[in-house]
Each structure stands twice: as structure tokens, then as C-alpha cells.
C-alpha positions in Angstrom: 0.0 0.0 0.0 3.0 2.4 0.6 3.1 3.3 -3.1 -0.9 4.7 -2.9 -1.1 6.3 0.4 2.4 7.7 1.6 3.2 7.6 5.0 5.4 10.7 4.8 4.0 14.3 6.4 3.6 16.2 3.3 1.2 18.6 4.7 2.4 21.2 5.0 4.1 21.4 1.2 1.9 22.8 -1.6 -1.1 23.8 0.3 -2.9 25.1 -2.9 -2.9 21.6 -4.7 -6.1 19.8 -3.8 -5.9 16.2 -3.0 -8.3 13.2 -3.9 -8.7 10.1 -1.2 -10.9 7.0 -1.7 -12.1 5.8 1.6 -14.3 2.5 2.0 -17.3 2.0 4.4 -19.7 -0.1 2.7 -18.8 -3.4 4.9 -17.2 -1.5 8.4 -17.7 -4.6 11.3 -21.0 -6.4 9.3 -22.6 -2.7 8.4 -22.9 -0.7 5.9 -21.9 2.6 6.7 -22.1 4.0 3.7 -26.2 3.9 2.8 -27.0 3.9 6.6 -24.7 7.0 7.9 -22.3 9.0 5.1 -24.8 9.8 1.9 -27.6 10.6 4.8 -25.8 12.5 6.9 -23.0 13.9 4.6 -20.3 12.3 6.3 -17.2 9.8 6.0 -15.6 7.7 9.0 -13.0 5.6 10.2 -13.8 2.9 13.0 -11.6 4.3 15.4 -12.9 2.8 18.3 -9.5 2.5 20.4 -8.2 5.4 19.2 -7.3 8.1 21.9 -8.7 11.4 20.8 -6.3 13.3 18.9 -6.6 16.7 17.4 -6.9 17.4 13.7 -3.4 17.9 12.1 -1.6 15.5 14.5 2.1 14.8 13.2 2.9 11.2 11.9 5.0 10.6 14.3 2.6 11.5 17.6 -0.2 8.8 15.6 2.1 6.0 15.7 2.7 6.4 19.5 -0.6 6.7 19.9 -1.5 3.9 18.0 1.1 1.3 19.4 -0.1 1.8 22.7 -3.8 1.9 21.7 -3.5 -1.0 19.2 -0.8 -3.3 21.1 -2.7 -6.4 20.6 -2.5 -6.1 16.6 0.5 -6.9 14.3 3.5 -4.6 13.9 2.2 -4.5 10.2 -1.5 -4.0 10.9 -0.5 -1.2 13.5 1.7 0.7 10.8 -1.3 0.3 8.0 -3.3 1.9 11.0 -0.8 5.0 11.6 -0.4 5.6 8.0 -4.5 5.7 7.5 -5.5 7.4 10.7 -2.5 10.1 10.0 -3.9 10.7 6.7 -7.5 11.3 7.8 -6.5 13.5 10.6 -3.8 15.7 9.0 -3.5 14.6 5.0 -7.0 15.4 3.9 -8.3 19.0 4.2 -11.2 20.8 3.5 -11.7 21.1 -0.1 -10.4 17.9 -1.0 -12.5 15.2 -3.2 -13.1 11.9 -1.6 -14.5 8.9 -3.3 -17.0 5.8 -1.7 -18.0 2.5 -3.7 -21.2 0.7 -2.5 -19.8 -2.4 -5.1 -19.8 -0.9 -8.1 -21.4 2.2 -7.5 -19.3 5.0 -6.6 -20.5 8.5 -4.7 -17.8 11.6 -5.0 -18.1 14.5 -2.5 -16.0 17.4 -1.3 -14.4 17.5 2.3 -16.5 19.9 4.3 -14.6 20.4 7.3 -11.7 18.7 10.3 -11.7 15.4 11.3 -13.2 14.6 14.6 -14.0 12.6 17.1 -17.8 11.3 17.9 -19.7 8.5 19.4 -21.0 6.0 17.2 -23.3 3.4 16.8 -21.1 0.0 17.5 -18.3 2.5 17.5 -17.8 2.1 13.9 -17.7 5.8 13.0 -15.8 7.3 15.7 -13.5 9.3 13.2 -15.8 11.7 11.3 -15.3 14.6 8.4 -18.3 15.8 7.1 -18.3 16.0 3.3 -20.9 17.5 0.9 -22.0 14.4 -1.2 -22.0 15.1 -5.0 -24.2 12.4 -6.2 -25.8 10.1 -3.4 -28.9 9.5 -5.8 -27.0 9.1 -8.9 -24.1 7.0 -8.8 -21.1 6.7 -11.2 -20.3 2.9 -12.5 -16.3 2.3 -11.3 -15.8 1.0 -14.8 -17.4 3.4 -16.9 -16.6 6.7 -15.5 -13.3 6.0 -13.9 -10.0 6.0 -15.0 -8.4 2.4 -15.6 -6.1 2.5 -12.9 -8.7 4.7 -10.0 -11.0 1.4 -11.1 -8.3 -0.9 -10.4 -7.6 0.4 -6.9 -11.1 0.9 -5.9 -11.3 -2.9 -6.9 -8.8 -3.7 -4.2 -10.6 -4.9 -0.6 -7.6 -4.7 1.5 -7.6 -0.7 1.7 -9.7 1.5 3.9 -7.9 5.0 2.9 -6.2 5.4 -0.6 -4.7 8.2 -2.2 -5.9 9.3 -5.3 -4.3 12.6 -6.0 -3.0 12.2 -9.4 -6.4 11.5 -10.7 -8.0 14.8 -9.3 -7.8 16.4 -13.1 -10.3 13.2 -13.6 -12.4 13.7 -10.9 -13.1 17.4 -10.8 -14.7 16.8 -14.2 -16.7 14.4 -12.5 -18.1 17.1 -10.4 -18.8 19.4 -13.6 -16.0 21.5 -12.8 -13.4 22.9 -14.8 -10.1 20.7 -14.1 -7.3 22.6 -12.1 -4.9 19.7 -12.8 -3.7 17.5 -15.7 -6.4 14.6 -16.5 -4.8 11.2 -16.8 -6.3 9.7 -19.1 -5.1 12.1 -22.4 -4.8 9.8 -25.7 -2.1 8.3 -27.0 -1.5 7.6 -30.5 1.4 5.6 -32.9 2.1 7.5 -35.8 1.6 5.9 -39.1 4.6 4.2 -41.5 6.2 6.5 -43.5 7.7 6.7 -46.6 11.1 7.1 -44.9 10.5 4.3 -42.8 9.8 2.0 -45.5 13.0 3.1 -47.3 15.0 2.5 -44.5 13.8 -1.4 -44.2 13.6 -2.1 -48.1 9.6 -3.4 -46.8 6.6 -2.0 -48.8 5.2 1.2 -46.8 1.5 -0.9 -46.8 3.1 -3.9 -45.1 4.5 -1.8 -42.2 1.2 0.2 -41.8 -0.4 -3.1 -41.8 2.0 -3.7 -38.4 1.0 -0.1 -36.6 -2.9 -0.9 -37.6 -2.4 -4.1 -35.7 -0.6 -2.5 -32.6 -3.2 0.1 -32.6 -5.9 -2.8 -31.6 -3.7 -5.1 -30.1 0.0 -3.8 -28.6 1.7 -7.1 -29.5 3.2 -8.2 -32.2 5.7 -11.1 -33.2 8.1 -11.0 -36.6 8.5 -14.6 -37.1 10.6 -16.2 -39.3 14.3 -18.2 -40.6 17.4 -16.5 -39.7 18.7 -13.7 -41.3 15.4 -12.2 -42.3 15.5 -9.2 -40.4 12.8 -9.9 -37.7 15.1 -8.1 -35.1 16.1 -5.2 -37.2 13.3 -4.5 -38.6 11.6 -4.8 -34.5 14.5 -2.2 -33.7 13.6 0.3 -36.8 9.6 -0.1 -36.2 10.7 0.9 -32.3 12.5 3.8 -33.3 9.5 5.2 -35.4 6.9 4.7 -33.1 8.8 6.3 -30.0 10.1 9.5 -32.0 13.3 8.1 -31.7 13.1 8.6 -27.9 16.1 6.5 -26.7 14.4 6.1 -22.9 11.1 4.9 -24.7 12.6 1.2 -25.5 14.2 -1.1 -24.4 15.5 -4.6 -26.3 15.6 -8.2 -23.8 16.8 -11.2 -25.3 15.1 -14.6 -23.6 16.9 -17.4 -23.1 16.1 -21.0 -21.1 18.0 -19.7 -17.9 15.6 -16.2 -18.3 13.3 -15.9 -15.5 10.7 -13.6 -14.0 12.7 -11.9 -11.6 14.9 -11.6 -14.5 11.8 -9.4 -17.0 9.8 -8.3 -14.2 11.2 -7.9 -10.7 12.9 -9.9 -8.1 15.2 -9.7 -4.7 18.8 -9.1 -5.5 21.8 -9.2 -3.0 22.3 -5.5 -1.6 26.7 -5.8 -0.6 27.1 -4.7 3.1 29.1 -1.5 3.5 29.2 1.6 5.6 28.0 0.4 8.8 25.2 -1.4 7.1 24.5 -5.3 6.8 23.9 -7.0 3.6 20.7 -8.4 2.5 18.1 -8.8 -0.2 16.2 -6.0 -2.0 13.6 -5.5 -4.7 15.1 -4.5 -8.2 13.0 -3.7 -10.9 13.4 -5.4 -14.8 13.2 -4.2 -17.7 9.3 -4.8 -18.2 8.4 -3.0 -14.9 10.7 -0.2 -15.3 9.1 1.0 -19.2 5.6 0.2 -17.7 6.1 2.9 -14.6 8.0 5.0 -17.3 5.0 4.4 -19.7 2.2 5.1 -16.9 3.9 8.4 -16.1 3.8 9.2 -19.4 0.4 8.4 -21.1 0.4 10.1 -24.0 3.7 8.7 -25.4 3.9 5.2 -26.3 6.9 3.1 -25.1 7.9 0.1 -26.7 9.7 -2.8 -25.1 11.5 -5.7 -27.5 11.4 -9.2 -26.4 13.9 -10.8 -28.7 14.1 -14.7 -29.7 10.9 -14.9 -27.0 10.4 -18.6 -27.8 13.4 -19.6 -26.3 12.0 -18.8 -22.8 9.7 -20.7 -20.4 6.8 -18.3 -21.4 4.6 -19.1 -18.6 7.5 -19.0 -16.1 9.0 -15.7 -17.4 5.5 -13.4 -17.5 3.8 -15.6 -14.8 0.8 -13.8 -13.2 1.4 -10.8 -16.5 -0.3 -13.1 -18.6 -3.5 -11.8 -17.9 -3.0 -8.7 -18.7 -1.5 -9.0 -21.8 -5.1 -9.7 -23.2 -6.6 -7.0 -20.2 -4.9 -3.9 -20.6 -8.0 -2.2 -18.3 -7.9 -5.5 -15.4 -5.4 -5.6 -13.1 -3.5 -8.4 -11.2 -1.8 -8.7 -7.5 2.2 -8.8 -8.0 4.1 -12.0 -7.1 6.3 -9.8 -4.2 3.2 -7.7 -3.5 4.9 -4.3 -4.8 1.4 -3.3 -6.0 1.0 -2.8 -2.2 -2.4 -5.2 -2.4 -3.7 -2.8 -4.9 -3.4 -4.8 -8.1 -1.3 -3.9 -11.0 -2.1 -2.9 -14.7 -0.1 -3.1 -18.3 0.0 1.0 -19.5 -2.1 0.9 -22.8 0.9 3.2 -24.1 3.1 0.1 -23.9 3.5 -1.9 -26.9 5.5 -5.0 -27.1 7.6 -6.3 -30.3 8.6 -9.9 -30.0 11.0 -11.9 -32.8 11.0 -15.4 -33.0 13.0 -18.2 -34.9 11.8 -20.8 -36.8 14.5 -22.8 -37.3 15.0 -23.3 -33.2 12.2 -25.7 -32.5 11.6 -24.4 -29.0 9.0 -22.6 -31.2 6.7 -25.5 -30.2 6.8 -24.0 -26.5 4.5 -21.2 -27.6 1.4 -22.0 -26.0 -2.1 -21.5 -27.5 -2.7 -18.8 -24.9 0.4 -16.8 -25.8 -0.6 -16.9 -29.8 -3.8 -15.4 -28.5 -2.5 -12.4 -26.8 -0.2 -11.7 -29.7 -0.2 -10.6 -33.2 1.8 -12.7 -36.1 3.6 -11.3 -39.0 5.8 -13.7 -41.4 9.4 -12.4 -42.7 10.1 -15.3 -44.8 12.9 -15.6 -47.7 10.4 -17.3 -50.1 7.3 -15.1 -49.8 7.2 -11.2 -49.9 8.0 -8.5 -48.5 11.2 -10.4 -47.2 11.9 -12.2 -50.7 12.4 -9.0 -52.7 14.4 -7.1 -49.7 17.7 -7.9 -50.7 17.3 -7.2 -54.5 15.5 -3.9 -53.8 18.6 -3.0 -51.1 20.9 -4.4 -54.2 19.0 -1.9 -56.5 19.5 1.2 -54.0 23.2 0.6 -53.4 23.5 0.6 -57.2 21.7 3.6 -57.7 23.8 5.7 -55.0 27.3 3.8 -57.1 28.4 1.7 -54.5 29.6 -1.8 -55.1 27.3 -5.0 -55.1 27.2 -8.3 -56.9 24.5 -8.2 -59.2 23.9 -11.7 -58.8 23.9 -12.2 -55.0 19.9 -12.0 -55.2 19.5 -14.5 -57.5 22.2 -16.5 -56.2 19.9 -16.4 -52.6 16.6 -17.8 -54.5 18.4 -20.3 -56.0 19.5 -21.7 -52.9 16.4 -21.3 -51.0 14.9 -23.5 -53.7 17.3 -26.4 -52.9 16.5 -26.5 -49.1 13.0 -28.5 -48.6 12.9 -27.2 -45.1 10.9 -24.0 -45.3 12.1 -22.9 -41.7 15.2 -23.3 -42.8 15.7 -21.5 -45.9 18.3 -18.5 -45.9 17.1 -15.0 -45.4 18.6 -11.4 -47.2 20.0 -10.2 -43.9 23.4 -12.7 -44.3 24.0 -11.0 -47.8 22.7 -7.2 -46.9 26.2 -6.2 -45.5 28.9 -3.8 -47.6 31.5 -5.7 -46.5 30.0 -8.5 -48.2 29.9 -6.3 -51.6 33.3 -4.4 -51.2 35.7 -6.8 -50.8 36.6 -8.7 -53.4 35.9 -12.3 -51.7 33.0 -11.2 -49.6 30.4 -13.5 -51.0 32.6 -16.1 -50.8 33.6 -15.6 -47.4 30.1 -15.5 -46.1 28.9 -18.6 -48.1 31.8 -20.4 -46.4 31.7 -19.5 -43.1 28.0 -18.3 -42.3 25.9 -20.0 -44.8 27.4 -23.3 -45.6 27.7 -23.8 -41.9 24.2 -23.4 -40.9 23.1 -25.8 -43.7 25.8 -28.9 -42.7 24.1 -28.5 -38.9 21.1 -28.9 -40.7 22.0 -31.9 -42.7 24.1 -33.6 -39.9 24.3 -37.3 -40.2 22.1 -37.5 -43.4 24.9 -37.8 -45.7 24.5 -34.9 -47.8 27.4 -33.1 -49.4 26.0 -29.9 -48.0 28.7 -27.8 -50.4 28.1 -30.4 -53.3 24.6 -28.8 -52.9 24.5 -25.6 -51.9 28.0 -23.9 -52.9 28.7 -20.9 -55.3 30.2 -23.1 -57.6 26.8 -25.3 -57.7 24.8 -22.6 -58.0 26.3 -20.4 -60.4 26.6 -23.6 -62.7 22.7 -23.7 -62.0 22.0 -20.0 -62.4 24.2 -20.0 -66.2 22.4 -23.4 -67.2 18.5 -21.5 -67.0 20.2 -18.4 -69.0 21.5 -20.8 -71.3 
């Protein structure tokens, strides 16, 4: 809960900025406070029964005294979620300030009307009392309709009695038919279309690529599959680039790997080194996938785009574990595996869009679950079918144009290899051939057919017998190539 409702006295900094505060009563020891006390008598409460009586404004630390005498018999972790709440309704909240209720799904907004304090109650279930001016107590708002995402996924949350909401008061003043004061959270985002430029850049047709931000724009995942060397990850990279602006901080690239874990994409306990007096231990350290989502969720409006390279070669359901779900519900949230969501569920930013590669050739592409193809777009870069089968003769064609070196022939050379392999995942794309080195020096094709290409092929063929350069060499080829111009 720490990240929603800081324990910190921040009072007394920028008294002008209004504050927002969710605070539950609809099941307060069996009752429900909230149609039998608040929206009649223009109230909220805390059940503050043991509480000592302690004036409005009280300092964090005098709360915490009084509630680890008052509440001895509790937890140390139940007394501090008491401090922390009790502090806030006493001292936090002001007059002025919007508070939110839920009934289930039906949620009242009010204003703060005036200081905490203290009163006898019924059961003593409202003995902590502000008196708020109810906006809507015979109208109310649906939590899914007319909140933002992330409000409705905290308001979801049981565990809390007092959660701050401040950085959705832009949101909620509008709910109250006034003019907002402060930033709304919930301002679009959009990805830019493919560009002439862009398609340039990548040799692909400028329709193919727009067919890849159309798909994002429904669904923010999308997988380049294909054989090596056909560009899946460059082309990820370059697609990355365009969408962000070329924002350097708004992706990030991961490989997986069999050894690549949760902790590892996510977040996990890492060793902290002793030092300076201090003992060494354990702390939480954030990967790569939580860091861009806080990035992206301070950010709305930009989108942020995280690379999951070769992502068939992990354990899928062991690397995203409980993120699964949200993959396919961007607007649901989920309780963490370390509970850093503080109990109040977690939620994949809309603004973040993932680009995902995967290799045919590696069979681990049979670990890609039905429920994983689901949540994910599919695009083909294959060295047989277009766009990736004319890439290397149209980047051929450009270097010629601008007078730089190439082997005319290298394209056709490519196809008729590809022709000769039966295995379609394991055909040869443009990217091995798509070098200048390969071009500029004078045994550069040769070079790469013997010590890339070739290679790749005799794995292939291992233990079959084949004489893989019989087969597939330059010299094989070439004699192919001049027999069909003969």
C-alpha cells in the first residue's frame, strides 16, 4: 500500500494543490456505513474505536505512538497500515479535497467539508468523522465506466480503507462538472503511421508496415516470425525507433533465453553488498518490463515500446507468470508475485506496446502456447514469400543507384539456394547478404557462403549424408544460375 497512500507528512508542502482520497465503508464490522450513515448525513468515517482522541493535524510521528499503545494487541504490520491511515484522515486530507466511496460498483464523490473529529458512534464504527458535501448520493457513477483504468483498479482492491488518489484529481473534478485545475490522466495516446522514410529504410513496402502499426493500434503485441537472417530483429528495432520519436528512454531490447526468468523481466530480490555500517541483504530490483511500464504510466500520451527478442526460447509461462493476464486486459489488473502493488493490483500501460521476434529454425517454437498466440499478433518475414523475398534485391538496386559496389547476382544466387532447401524454416534469409563488407571486398560473398551459410546448412544436414557444399555452394549454383540463362 505504501506506493498509494504515503506515509510521509507532506502537509504542509503545496497547500494550494487539492488532494483526492478514496475511503471504503460499505462493509465497516458487518454494516454498511455508507447507505446507513455517510450519503444521509454527509459524512465519511474511520472505526476508530481505540483510538485516543487526537486533534486534527496530528504529526505522523505522535499517531504512531498513539497507535502502538492503543492497538498493542495487533500486528507490527497492521498497527503501521493503522498509523499511516488514521494520519492521513486526521492531517493529510483538508477541506476542499474530493473523496471517493463504492457501494460495489457504484461510486459516490463528494467534497471534504470540514476537520476530522472525534464522535460517538453506533457500534463505534464511526468514531473518526469529516463531514463531506455528497455530490451524487442518488446518482451514482459505475467504477468501470466513469473511472480512469487505474482509480478502477484500486477501488477494486478490498484490502484498503484510505487510498490516495491525487493524481487523478484532473479526472475527478470533471466528474463534479468542474473545470479541471490539474492534468487529466487519461489524455490519448497515438502511434504514428509508417512513412515513406520508414519504408526506405527497411527495403519493406510502406503498406506492409502500416499493416503492423494498424495491428498495434488494436492489439499492442506483435511477433516477426521467421528463418534467420530475415530481419525480424532489425526490422523490431527500426519499427521501435518510429513509433517512440526516436526517444532513446522509450525502449528497451531483452533477449530470452532457457536460464531467463521472472525476476529476471519483471522484478525480483537481488543481493544489496554490506558497507558503511550497514548489513547486507536482499532488495527488490525492478526489470526491464516493470521499469518501461512505470516509465509508460507516467507518461500516457507517449507510447513506449519494449522488445522481447528470440521470446520462444523462454519458459513463457514461467518468465510473465501472473502478467499473462494482462497481456489480453490492458483495463484488469493483477496482485504482483512480491506484493509491490501494495495489495492494490497492478495494470499493463495501454501506451506500452511490445515487439517480439521469434525463430523458426529453433524448434523451441513448439513451446509457444495456444494462450500466448492469443495475446499476440503474427507477421511472417520469410525468404520465399514477400515482403522479405524482394528485400535484398530492392537493397541491391538502392546501393546501385547511389554507385556503390554489389554483386548483381547475389539476389539470384539467394533464390536459388532457397529453392534447394526443402525445409521452409530453414531456408536463408537477405540479412546474411545485406552487409557492404559482403559487396566491397573482393571475396566477400565467398567468405560469407563459407563460413556463415554453408555452416548453418551442414548442422542442418548432420548425419544424413549430404554433401552440403556439393549442394548448396557458389560453384553449384552459379553452374545452376548459367544453365537457365543458357
Amino acid at each position: 500500500m505504501a506506493q498509494y497512500l504515503d506515509a510521509e507528512d507532506t502537509s504542509g508542502s503545496d497547500e494550494a494543490k487539492r488532494r483526492a482520497w478514496l475511503v471504503r465503508g460499505s462493509n465497516v464490522q458487518g454494516e454498511n456505513l455508507v447507505r446507513s450513515l455517510w450519503l444521509p448525513q454527509g459524512v465519511c468515517s474511520l472505526a476508530a474505536s481505540r483510538l485516543r482522541e487526537l486533534p486534527a493535524g496530528s504529526s505522523r510521528e505522535d499517531v504512531q505512538a498513539a497507535v502502538a499503545e492503543d492497538y498493542a494487541h495487533l500486528s507490527a504490520a497492521e498497527r503501521s497500515r493503522l498509523a499511516v491511515e488514521y494520519h492521513a484522515f486526521l492531517t493529510r486530507m483538508r477541506t476542499g479535497d474530493i473523496v471517493l466511496t463504492n457501494d460495489g460498483s457504484a461510486v459516490y464523490i463528494g467534497v471534504v467539508g470540514g476537520p476530522a473529529s472525534f464522535t460517538a458512534s453506533s457500534g463505534n464504527r464511526a468514531n473518526l468523522q469529516r463531514a463531506v458535501s455528497w455530490h451524487n448520493p442518488r446518482r451514482p457513477l459505475d467504477y468501470a465506466d466513469a473511472l480512469p483504468a487505474d482509480a478502477a483498479n484500486r477501488m477494486a482492491n478490498p484490502d484498503t480503507t484510505v487510498v490516495d488518489l491525487t493524481e487523478f484529481v484532473g479526472d475527478l473534478e470533471k466528474l463534479l462538472g468542474k473545470e479541471p485545475e490539474q492534468p487529466v490522466t487519461s489524455r490519448p495516446f497515438t502511434l504514428p503511421d509508417a512513412t515513406g522514410a520508414l519504408a526506405a529504410e527497411l527495403h519493406l513496402p510502406e503498406e506492409w508496415l502500416q499493416e503492423c502499426v494498424e495491428l498495434l493500434r488494436d492489439r499492442p503485441q506483435l511477433v516477426f516470425y521467421g528463418p534467420p537472417g530475415t530481419g525480424k530483429t532489425y526490422v523490431a528495432q527500426a519499427l521501435a525507433k518510429h513509433l517512440t520519436g526516436g526517444k532513446p528512454e522509450n525502449m528497451q531490447l531483452v533477449q530470452f533465453h532457457p536460464a531467463y526468468s521472472y525476476e529476471d523481466f519483471f522484478e525480483g530480490y537481488r543481493p544489496r553488498p554490506g558497507g558503511d555500517g550497514q548489513t547486507g541483504g536482499f532488495e527488490l530490483v525492478p526489470g526491464p518490463l516493470r521499469t518501461l511500464a512505470d516509465a509508460a504510466r507516467k507518461h500516457p500520451d507517449e507510447p513506449f515500446v519494449l522488445i522481447v527478442d528470440e521470446i520462444n526460447r523462454g519458459n513463457l509461462a514461467k518468465v510473465f507468470g501472473e502478467l499473462y493476464f494482462l497481456l489480453e486486459y490492458r483495463d484488469r489488473s493483477v496482485n504482483l508475485l512480491y506484493g509491490s502493488d501494495g495489495g492494490l493490483g497492478f495494470t499493463l500501460p495501454k501506451n506500452l506496446v511490445l515487439l517480439a521476434t521469434m525463430n523458426t529454425a529453433d524448434r523451441s517454437i513448439a513451446l509457444i502456447d495456444a494462450a500466448m498466440r492469443r495475446r499476440f499478433w503474427f507477421r511472417e518475414l520469410h525468404p520465399s514469400t514477400e515482403p522479405a523475398a524482394g528485400v535484398l534485391e530492392r537493397w541491391i538496386a538502392a546501393r546501385a543507384s547511389a554507385g556503390e559496389p554489389v554483386h548483381e547476382d547475389a539476389a539470384r544466387l539467394l533464390a536459388a539456394l532457397n529453392e534447394r532447401i526443402e525445409d521452409r524454416d530453414f531456408r536463408i534469409g537477405p540479412a546474411y547478404l545485406m552487409r557492404p563488407a559482403v559487396h566491397e571486398h573482393p571475396r566477400g560473398l565467398e567468405r560469407v557462403w563459407e563460413h556463415q551459410i554453408l555452416p548453418l546448412l551442414q548442422e542442418h544436414h548432420y548425419g544424413d549424408g549430404t554433401d552440403v557444399a556439393g549442394r548448396y555452394g557458389l560453384a553449384a549454383l552459379r553452374k545452376q544460375l548459367a544453365g537457365d540463362e543458357g
